[in-house]
C-alpha positions as CSV (number, residue, x, y, z in Angstrom):
1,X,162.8,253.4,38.5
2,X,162.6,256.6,36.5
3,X,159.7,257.2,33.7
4,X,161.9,257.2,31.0
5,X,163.4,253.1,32.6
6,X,160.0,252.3,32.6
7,X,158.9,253.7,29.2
8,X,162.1,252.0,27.8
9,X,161.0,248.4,29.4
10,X,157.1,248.8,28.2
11,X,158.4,250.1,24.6
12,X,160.3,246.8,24.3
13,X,157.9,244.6,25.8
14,X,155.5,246.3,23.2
15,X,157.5,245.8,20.0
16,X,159.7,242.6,20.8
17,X,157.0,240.6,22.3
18,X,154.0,242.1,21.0
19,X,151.9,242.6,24.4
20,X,149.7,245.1,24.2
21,X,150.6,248.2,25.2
22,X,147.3,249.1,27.1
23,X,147.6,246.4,29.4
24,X,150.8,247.4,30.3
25,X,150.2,250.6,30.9
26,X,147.4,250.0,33.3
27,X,150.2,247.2,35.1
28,X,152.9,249.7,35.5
29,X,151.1,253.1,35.9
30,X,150.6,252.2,39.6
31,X,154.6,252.0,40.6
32,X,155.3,255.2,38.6
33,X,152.5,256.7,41.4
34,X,154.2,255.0,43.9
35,X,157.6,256.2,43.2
36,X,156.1,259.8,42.7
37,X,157.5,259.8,39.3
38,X,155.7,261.4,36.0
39,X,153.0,258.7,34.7
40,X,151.8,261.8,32.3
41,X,154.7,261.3,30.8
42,X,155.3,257.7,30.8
43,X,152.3,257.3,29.2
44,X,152.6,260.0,26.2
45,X,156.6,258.7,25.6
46,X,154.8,255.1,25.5
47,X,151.7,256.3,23.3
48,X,154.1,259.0,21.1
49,X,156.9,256.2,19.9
50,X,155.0,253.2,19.2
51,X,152.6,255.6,16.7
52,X,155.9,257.5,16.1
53,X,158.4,254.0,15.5
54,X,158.4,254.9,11.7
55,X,159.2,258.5,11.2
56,X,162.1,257.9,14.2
57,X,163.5,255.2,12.1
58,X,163.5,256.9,9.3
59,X,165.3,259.8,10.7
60,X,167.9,257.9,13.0
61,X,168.7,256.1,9.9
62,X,170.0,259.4,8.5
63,X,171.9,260.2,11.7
64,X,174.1,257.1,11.5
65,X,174.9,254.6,9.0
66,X,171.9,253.0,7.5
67,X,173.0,249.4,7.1
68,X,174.7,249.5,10.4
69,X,171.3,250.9,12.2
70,X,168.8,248.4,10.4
71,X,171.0,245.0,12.4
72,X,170.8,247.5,15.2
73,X,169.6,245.5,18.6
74,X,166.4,246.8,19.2
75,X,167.6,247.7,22.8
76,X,169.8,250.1,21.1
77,X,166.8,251.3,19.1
78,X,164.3,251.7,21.5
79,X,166.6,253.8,24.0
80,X,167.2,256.7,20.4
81,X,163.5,256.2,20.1
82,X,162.8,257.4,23.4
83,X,165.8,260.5,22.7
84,X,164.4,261.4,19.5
85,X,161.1,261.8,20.3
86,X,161.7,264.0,23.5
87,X,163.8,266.0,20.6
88,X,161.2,266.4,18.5
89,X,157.6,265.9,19.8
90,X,158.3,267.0,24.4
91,X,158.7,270.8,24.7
92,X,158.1,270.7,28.0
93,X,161.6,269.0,28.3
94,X,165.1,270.7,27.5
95,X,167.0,269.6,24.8
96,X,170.0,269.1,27.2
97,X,167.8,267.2,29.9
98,X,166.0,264.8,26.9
99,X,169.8,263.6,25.4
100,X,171.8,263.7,28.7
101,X,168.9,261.2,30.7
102,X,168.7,259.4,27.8
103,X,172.6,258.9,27.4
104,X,172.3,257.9,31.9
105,X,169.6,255.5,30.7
106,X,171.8,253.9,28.4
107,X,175.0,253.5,30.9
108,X,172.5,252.0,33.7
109,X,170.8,249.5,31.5
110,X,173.3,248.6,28.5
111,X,176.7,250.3,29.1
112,X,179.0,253.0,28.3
113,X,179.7,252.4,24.8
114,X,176.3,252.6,23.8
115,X,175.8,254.8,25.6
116,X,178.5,257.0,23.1
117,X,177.0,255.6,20.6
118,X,173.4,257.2,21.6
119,X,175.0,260.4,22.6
120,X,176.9,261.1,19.2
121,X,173.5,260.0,17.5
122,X,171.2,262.2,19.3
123,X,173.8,265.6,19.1
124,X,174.3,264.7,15.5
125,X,170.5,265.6,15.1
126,X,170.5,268.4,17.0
127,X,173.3,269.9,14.5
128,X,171.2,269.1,11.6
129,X,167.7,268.5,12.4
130,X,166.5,269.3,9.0
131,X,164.4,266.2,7.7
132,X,164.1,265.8,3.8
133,X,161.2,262.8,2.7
134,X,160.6,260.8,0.2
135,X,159.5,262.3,-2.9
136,X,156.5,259.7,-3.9
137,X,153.4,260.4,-2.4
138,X,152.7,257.2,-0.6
139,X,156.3,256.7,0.9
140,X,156.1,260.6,2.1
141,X,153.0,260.0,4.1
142,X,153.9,256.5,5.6
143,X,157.2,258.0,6.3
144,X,156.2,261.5,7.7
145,X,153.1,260.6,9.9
146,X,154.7,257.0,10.9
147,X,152.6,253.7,8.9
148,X,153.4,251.0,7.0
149,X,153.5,251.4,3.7
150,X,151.4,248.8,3.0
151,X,148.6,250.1,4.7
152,X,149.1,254.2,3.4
153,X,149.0,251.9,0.0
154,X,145.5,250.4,0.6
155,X,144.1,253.8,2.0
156,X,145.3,255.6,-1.5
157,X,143.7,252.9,-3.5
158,X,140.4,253.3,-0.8
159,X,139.9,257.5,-0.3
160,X,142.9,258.8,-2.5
161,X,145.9,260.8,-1.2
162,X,144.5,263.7,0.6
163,X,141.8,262.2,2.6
164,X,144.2,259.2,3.2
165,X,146.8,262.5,4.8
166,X,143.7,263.7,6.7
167,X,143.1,260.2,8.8
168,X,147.1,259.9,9.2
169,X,147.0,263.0,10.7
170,X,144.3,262.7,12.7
171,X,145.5,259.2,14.1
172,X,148.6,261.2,15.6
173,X,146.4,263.4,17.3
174,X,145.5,262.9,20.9
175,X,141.8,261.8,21.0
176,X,139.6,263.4,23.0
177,X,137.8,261.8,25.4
178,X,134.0,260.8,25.3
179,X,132.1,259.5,28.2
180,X,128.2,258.1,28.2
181,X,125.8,259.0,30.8
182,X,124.5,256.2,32.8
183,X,120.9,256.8,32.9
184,X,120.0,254.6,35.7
185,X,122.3,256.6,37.9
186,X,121.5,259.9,37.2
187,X,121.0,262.4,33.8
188,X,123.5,264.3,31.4
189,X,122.3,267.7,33.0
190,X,123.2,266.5,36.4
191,X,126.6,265.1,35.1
192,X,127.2,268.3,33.3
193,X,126.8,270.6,36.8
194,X,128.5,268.0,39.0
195,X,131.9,268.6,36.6
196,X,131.2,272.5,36.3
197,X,131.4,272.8,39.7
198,X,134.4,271.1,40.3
199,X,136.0,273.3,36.8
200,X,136.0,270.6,34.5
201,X,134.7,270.9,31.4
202,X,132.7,268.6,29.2
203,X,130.7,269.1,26.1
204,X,127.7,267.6,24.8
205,X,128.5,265.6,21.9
206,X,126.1,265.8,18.8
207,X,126.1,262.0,18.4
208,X,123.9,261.1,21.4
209,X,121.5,262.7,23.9
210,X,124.2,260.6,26.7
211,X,127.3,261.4,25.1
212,X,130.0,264.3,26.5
213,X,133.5,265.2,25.2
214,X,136.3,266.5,27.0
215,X,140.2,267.4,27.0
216,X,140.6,266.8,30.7
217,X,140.8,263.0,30.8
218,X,143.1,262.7,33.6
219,X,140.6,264.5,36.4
220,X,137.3,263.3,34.6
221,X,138.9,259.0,35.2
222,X,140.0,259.8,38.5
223,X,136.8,261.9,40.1
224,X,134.7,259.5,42.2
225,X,131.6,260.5,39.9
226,X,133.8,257.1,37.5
227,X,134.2,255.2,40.6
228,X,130.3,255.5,41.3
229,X,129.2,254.3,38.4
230,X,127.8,258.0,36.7
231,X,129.5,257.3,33.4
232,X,132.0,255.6,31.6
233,X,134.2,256.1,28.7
234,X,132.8,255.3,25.1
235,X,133.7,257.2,21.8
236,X,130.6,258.3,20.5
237,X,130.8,256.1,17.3
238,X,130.6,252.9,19.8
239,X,128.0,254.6,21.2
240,X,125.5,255.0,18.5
241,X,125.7,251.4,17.1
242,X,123.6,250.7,20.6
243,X,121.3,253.6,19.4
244,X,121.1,252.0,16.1
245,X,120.1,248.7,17.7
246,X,117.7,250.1,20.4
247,X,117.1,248.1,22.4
248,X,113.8,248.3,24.5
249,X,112.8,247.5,28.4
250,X,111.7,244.1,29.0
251,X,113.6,242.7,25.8
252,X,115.9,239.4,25.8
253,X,119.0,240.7,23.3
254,X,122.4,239.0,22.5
255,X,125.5,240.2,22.3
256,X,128.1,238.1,20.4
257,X,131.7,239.3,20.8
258,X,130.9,241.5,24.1
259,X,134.1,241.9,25.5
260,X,135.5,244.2,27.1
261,X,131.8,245.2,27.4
262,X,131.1,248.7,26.4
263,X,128.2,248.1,24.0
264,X,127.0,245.7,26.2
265,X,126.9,248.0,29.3
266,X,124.5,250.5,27.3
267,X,122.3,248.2,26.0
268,X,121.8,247.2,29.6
269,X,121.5,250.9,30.6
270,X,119.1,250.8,28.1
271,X,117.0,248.1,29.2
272,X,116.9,250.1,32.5
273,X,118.3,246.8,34.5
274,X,115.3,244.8,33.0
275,X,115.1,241.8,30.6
276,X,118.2,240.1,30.2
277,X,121.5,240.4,27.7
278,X,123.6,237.6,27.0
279,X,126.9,238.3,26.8
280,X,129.1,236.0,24.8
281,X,133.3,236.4,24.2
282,X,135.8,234.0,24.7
283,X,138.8,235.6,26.3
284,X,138.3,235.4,30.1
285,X,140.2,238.5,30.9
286,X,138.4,240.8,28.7
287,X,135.0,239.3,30.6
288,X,136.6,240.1,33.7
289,X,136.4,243.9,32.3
290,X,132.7,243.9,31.3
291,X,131.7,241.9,34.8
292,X,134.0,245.1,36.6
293,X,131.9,247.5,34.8
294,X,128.7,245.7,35.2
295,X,129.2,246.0,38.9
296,X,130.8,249.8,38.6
297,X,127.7,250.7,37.2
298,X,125.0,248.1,39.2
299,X,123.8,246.6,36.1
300,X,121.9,243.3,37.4
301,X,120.5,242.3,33.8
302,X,123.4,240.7,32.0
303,X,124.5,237.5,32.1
304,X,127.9,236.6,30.7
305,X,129.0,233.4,29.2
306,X,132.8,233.4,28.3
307,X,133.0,230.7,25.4
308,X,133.5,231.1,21.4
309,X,130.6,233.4,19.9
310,X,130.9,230.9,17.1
311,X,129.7,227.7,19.3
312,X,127.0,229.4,21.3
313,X,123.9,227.5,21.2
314,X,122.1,225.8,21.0
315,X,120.6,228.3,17.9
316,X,116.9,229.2,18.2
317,X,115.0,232.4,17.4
318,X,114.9,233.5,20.7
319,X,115.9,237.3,20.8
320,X,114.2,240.5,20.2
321,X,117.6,242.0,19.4
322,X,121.0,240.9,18.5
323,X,124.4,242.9,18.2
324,X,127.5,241.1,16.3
325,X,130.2,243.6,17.0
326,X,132.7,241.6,14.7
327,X,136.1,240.9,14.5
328,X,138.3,243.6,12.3
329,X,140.7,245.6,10.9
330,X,140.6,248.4,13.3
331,X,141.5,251.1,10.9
332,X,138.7,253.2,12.7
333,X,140.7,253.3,16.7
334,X,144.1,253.8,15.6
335,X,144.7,256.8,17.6
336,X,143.5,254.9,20.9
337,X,145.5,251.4,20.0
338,X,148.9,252.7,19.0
339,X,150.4,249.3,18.6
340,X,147.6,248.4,15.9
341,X,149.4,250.3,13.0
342,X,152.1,247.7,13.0
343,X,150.4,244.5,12.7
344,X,150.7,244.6,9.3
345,X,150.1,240.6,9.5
346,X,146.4,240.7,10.0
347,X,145.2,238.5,6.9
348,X,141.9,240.8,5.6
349,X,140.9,237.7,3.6
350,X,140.3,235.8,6.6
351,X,138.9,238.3,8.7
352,X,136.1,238.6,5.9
353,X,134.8,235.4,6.2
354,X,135.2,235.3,9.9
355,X,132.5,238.3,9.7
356,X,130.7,236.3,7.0
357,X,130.7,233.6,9.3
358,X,129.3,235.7,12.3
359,X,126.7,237.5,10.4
360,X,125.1,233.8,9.6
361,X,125.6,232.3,13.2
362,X,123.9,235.4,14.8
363,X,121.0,235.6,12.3
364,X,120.0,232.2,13.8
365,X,119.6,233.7,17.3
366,X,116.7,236.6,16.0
367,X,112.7,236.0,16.5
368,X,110.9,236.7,13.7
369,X,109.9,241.0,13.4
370,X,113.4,241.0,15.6
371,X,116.2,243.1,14.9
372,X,119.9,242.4,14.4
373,X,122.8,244.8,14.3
374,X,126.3,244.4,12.4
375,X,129.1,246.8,13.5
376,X,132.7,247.1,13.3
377,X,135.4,249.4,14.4
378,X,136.8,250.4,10.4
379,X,135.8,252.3,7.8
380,X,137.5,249.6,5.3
381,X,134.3,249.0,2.5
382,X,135.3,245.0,2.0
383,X,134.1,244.3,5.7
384,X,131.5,247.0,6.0
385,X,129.4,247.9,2.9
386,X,130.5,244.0,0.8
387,X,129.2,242.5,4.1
388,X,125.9,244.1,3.9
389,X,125.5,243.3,0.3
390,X,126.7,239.8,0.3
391,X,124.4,238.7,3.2
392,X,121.0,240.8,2.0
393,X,121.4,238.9,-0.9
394,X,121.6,235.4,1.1
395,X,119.5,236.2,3.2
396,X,116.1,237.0,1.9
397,X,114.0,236.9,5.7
398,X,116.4,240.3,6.5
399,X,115.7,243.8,5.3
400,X,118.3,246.4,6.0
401,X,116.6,249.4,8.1
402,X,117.6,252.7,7.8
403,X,119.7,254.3,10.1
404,X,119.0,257.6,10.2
405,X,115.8,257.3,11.9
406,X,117.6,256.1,15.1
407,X,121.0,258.3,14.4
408,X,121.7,261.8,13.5
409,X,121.5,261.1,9.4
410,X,125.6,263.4,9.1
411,X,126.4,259.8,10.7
412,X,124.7,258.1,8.3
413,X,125.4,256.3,4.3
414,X,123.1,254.4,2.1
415,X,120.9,253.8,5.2
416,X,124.5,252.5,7.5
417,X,126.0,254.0,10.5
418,X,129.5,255.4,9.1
419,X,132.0,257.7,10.9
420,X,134.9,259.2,9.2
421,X,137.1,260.3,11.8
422,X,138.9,263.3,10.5
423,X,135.2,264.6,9.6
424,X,133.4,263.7,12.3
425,X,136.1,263.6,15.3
426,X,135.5,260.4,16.6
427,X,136.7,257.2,15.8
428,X,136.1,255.6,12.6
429,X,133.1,252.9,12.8
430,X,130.3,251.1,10.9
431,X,126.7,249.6,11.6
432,X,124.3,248.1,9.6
433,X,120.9,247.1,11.1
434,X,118.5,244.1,9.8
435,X,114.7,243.3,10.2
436,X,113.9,239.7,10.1
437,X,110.2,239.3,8.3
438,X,108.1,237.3,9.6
């Protein structure tokens, strides 16, 4: 099975089924290997069309006719997606090469007439490749860097038009990659000369004492130094919401939501394998991921319980630090979770009071002079800055503390943890952190 067979059968899977395209791309990576074909570029036509779906639909449309390609199977569709974007976006690839597999593609899979039918499609671009958008502002941006409408619509409203472009953009990009030190393995000097002499390069981030960026992801996840437990991969706005909470030796701290674990995994690091973290998600497969880490990197001080955050109990005051990493949007990772765009169904309303609903659950679980730490993975105001509001002023035992003396203050707002991630090139996040009185 060629890359391009298996890009086509993930792509689908992705957009007909709605799996999640990270999973199978960890699931099918290893046969690519196998069969010595290119899993670089599996993964990038993967990545590159499911961000991309929009701006290809757009264009195809233009290429055929338009009522005729909207009942189009999405077979069909997803074999011109994969043509197109090798057109447009794979340089590395000749024009000739990216139409003629595709057309193969098409005869092995589906048969020859659509297989015509992509050909003509696909040449007809080529003869006029010229792209004219919409003239409103909103449709042009959804339509040129590949969102819903909807959502470009709620982004205007939010930041206006141009720093609603910037985030689009920056979305599209490729993210870099950031990796945390483990510091009961070894220390970010040491880390740094291990990769210098092997000629990779990583950069100290400004977001953390343990944090490092880098452009060579591929050889940095497969060096042993990964497989040893040195490091693992966190953005560096994850990163600094364990900061924020800082959590200290000895300590008993909760994490609700902890799954897959990368939060939970630092505060551990942080505890230096001492006191104890409770770590509390109900999907057993994502526990499956922080109990692999946990091991990868010999942590022996958290304890996972895999049921609903929401029915943990019995409630007591009973930690020096709690972390509710809450359920979201996700407008802040969109360049990491490509299939996230799309879900245009995710009902905001009702993830707000799920996040209300947290924030009074987990302020049970804090000892008096304790500490509790709200974060999400968004930079959308109604679940961030409303939250904090709304539950300061229910909740007269909890002062907010400000950030900036745990954080570097150009990641800071009105005392919160707030990334923006065309400014500060990371992923977009928040954090608010709480003192109970006594």
């Amino acid at each position: 099975m060629n890359f391009r067979q298996e890009a086509w059968s993930t792509i689908l899977k992705v957009f007909k089924d709605h799996d999640f395209s990270d999973t199978l791309l960890q699931q099918r990576a290893n046969k690519l290997k196998q069969s010595e074909e290119s899993v670089a570029l599996y993964y990038t036509l993967v990545k590159g069309v499911i961000k991309m779906r929009g701006k290809l639909d757009y264009i195809l449309s233009h290429h055929t006719d338009a009522r005729k390609y909207a009942a189009t199977d999405l077979k069909i569709k997803t074999l011109l997606y994969i043509g197109l974007y090798q057109l447009i976006y794979l340089d590395s690839i000749p024009e000739h090469a990216a139409v003629n597999e595709t057309v193969e593609l098409a005869k092995s899979i589906l048969s020859d007439s659509v297989a015509d039918f992509i050909n003509a499609v696909l040449r007809n671009y080529l003869r006029h490749p010229e792209i004219v958008y919409p003239t409103d502002t909103i449709e042009r941006i959804a339509v040129e860097h590949s969102y819903p409408p909807d959502l470009i619509t709620e982004w205007v409203k939010l930041w206006g038009p141009e720093d609603t472009e910037y985030l689009a953009i920056f979305f599209n990009e490729n993210p870099e990659l950031h990796i945390r030190v483990n510091a009961t393995a070894t220390n970010p000097q040491k880390l740094e000369q291990y990769f210098a002499k092997r000629d990779i390069m990583i950069e100290p981030s400004p977001a953390g004492k343990l944090m490092f960026k880098s452009r060579h992801a591929d050889k940095i996840l497969a060096d042993v130094a990964f497989s040893e437990g040195y490091f693992s991969v966190q953005d560096s706005s994850a990163a600094m919401v364990v900061d924020l909470l800082d959590p200290k030796e000895e300590q008993s701290v909760l994490d609700l939501f902890a799954a897959p674990g990368g939060k939970c995994s630092f505060i551990a690091e942080k505890l230096n394998n001492t006191g104890e973290v409770i770590a509390v998600d109900k999907i057993p497969n994502k526990m499956k991921l922080l109990k692999q880490a946990a091991d990868r990197l010999q942590l022996t001080n958290i304890r996972l319980i895999v049921a609903d955050a929401f029915k943990y109990g019995p409630k007591a005051p009973a930690f020096d630090r709690v972390l509710v990493d809450a359920p979201c949007s996700g407008w802040g990772v969109l360049s990491r979770k490509a299939d996230l765009r799309w879900q245009v169904h995710q009902d905001i309303p009702e993830l707000i009071k799920l996040q209300e609903k947290a924030l009074e659950h987990a302020a049970g679980f804090v000892k008096p002079e304790g500490y509790m730490v709200y974060s999400t993975c968004t930079m959308n105001p109604a679940e961030n800055e409303d939250q904090v509001r709304k539950f300061l002023k229910e909740n007269p035992k909890f002062q907010l503390v400000d950030a900036s003396k745990y954080i570097p203050r150009e990641y800071t707002e009105n005392g919160c943890l707030k990334t923006i991630p065309f400014k500060h090139n990371m992923d977009g996040a928040f954090a608010a952190k709480f003192q109970k009185s006594r």
